[in-house]
C-alpha positions as CSV (number, residue, x, y, z in Angstrom):
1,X,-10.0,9.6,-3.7
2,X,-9.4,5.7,-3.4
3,X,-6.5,4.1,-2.5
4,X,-5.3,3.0,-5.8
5,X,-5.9,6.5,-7.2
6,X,-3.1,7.9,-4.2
7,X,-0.8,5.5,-5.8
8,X,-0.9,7.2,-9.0
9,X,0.9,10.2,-7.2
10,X,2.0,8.2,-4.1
11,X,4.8,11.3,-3.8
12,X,2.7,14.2,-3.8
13,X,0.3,12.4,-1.8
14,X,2.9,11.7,0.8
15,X,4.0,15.0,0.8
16,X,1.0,16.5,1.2
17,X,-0.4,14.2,4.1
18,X,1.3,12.5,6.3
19,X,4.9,13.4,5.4
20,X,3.9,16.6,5.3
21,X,6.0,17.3,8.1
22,X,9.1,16.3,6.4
23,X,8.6,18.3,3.4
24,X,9.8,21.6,1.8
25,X,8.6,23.5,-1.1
26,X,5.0,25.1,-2.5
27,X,1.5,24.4,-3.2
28,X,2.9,22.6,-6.4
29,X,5.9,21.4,-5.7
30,X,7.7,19.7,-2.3
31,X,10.3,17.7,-1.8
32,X,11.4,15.6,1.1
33,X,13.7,18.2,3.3
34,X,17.8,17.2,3.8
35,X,18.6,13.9,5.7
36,X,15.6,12.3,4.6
37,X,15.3,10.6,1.3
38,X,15.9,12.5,-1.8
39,X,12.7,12.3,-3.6
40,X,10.6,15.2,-4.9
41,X,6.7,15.2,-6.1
42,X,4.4,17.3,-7.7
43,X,0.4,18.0,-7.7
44,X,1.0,17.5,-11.8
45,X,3.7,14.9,-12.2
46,X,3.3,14.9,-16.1
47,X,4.0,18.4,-16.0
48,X,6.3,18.8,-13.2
49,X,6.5,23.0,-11.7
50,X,10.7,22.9,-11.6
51,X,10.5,26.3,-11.3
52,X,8.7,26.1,-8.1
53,X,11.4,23.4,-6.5
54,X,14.2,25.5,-7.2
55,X,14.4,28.1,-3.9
56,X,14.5,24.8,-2.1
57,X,17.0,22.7,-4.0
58,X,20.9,23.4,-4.2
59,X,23.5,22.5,-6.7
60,X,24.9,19.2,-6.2
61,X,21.9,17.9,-4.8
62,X,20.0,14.8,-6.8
63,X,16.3,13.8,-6.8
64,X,14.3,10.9,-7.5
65,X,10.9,11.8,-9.0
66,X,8.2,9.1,-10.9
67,X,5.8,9.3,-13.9
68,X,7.3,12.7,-15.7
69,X,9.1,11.7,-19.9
70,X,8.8,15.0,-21.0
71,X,12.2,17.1,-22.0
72,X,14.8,18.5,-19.4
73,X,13.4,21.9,-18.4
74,X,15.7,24.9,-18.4
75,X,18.3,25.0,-15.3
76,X,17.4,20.7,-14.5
77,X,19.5,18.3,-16.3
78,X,18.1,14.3,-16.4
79,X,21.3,12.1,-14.3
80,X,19.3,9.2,-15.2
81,X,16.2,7.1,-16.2
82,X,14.5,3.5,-15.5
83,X,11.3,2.0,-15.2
84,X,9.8,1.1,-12.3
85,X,6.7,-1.1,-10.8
86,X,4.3,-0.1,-8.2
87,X,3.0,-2.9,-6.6
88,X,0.2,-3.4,-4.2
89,X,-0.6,-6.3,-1.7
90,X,-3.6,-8.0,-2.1
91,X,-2.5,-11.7,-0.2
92,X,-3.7,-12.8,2.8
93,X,-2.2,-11.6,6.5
94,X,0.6,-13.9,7.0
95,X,-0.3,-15.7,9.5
96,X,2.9,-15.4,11.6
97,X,5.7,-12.6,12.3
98,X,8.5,-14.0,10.6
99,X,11.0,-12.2,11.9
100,X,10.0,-12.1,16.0
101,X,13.8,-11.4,16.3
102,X,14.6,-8.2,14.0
103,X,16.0,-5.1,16.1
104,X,14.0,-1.7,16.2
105,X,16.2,0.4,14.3
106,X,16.8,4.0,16.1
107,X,18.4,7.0,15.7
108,X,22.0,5.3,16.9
109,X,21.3,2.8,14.1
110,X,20.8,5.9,11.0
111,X,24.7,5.4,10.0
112,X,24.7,2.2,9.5
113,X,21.5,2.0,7.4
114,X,23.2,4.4,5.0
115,X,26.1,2.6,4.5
116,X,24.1,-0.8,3.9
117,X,21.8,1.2,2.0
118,X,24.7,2.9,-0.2
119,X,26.0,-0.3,-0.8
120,X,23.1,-2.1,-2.0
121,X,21.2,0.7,-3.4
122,X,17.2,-0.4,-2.9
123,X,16.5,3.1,-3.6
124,X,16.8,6.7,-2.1
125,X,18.1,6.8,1.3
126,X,19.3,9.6,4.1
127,X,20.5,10.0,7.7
128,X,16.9,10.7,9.0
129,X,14.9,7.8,5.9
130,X,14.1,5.5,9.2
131,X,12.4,8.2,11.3
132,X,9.8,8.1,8.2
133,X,8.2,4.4,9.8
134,X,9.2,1.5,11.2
135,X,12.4,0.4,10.5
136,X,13.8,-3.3,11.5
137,X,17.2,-5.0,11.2
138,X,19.2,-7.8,11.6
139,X,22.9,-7.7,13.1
140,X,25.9,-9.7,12.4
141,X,27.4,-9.1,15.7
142,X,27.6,-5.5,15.5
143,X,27.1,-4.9,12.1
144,X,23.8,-4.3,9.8
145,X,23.5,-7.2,7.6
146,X,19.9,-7.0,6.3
147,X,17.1,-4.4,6.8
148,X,13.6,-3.5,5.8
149,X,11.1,-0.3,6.8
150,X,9.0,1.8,5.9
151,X,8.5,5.0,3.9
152,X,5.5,6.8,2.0
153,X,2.1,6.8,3.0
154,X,-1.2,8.3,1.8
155,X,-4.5,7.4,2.8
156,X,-4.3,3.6,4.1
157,X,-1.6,3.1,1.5
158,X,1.9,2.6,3.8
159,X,4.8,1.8,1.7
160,X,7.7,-1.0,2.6
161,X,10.9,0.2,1.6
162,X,14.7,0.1,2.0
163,X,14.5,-3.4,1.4
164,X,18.1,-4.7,1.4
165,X,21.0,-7.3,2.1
166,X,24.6,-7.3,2.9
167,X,25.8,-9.3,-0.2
168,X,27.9,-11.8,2.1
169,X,24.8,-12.8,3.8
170,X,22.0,-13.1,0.7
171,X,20.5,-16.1,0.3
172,X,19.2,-16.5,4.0
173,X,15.9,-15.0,3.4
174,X,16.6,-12.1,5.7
175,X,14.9,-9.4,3.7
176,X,11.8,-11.1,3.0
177,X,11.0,-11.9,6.3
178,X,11.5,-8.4,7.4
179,X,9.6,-7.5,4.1
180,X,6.9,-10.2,5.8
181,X,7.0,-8.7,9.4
182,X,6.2,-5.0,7.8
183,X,3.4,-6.2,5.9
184,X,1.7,-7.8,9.1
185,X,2.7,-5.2,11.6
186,X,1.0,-2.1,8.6
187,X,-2.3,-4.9,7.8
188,X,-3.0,-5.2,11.4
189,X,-3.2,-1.6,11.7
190,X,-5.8,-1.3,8.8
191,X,-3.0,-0.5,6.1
192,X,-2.7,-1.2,3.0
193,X,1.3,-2.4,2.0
194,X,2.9,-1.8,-1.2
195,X,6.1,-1.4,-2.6
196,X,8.0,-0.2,-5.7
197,X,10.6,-2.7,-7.3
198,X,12.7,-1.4,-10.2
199,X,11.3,-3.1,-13.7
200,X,14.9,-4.6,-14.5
201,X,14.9,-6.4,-11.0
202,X,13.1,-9.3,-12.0
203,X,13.8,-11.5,-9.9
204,X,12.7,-9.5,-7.1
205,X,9.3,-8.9,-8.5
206,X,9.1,-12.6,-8.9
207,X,9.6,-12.7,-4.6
208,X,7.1,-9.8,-4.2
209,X,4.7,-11.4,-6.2
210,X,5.2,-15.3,-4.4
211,X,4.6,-13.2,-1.1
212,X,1.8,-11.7,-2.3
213,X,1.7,-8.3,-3.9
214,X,0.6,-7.5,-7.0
215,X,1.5,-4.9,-10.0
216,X,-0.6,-1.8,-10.4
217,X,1.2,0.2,-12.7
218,X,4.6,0.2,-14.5
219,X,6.4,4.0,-14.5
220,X,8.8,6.5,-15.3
221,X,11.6,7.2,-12.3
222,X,14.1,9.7,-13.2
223,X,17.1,11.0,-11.4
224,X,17.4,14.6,-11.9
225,X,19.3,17.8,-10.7
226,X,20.0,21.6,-10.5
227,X,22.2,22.5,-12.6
228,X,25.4,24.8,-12.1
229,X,26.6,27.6,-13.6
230,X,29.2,25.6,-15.3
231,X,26.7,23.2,-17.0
């Protein structure tokens, strides 16, 4: 299976390889365990096994998933929907680290991200998201201004994610040097970057595609959950 072709399932292929370690669930469905992301794939994302993902799910928990339209299944309700881009990088190595002075984010560093993270919402994110890759920062004094890591991989395919800024300090180009620094740090290692970038965020995907990725494919991404007894 090529590279592209991993994208197509990038979740399931994630879970099934190298995240595999992270994951919880069945032979046809896994999600990402508690404290990492919320995010849940399946070997047949058109025709998601629900079923399967249920021992391993509890009410009150939400999940992102991609590519499945169909109906709500029985005991899953649909919290929300949106369109998304997958986008791959296919510019040259930049020819410099932009960001020589970003901090290594660690495990004393996990709180912050979440609240930056909750804050400006680039996507799923938990206690444990930045022991998935490499994760990089930049500090106002003490506090977590910008950041920018990574999360899913399959094959050479590495994903940079979390990409985010403290709304007081937008407009420096903190995030896309960290986006930058990601991208040569995974291409010198024989990787191939790519990203997702929600289809409304246009403005974004107008960066990502100045620094140098490109659009594969345009998706489904749903929000979804168990539901309770009273629903």
């Amino acid at each position: 299976m090529g590279a592209r072709d991993l994208l197509d399932n990038i979740i399931w292929n994630s879970l099934t390889g190298p995240h595999s370690k992270f994951a919880a669930g069945t032979g046809d469905a896994r999600r990402y365990a508690k404290g990492f992301s919320p995010i849940v794939g399946f070997r047949d994302a058109e025709q998601p096994d629900l079923a399967a993902l249920a021992p391993f799910c509890e009410p009150g928990e939400h999940f992102y998933c991609d590519i499945w339209s169909g109906a709500a299944r029985e005991g899953w309700q649909i919290d929300s929907e949106a369109r998304m881009f997958k986008m791959v990088w296919e510019g040259a190595e930049p020819v410099e680290d932009e960001a020589p002075d970003a901090i290594a984010l660690r495990a004393e560093h996990a709180a912050q991200a979440v609240e930056l993270a909750t804050l400006t919402n680039p996507g799923p994110f938990g206690l444990r998201t930045i022991e998935m890759g490499e994760y990089f920062g930049y500090f106002d004094n003490s506090r977590l201004i910008a950041m920018a890591g990574e999360r899913m991989a399959a094959g050479t395919l590495h994903e940079v994610s979390g990409i985010c800024t403290h709304p007081e300090f937008r407009g420096r180009g903190l995030a896309r040097r960290l986006t930058s620094k990601l991208v040569r740090r995974q291409i010198r290692r024989g990787e191939t970057p790519f990203l997702h970038v929600m289809s409304a965020n246009a403005a974004a995907r107008a960066l990502y595609e100045v620094m140098g990725f490109r659009t594969y494919l345009e998706t489904t991404v749903r929000v979804i959950s168990p539901r309770t007894a009273a629903t």
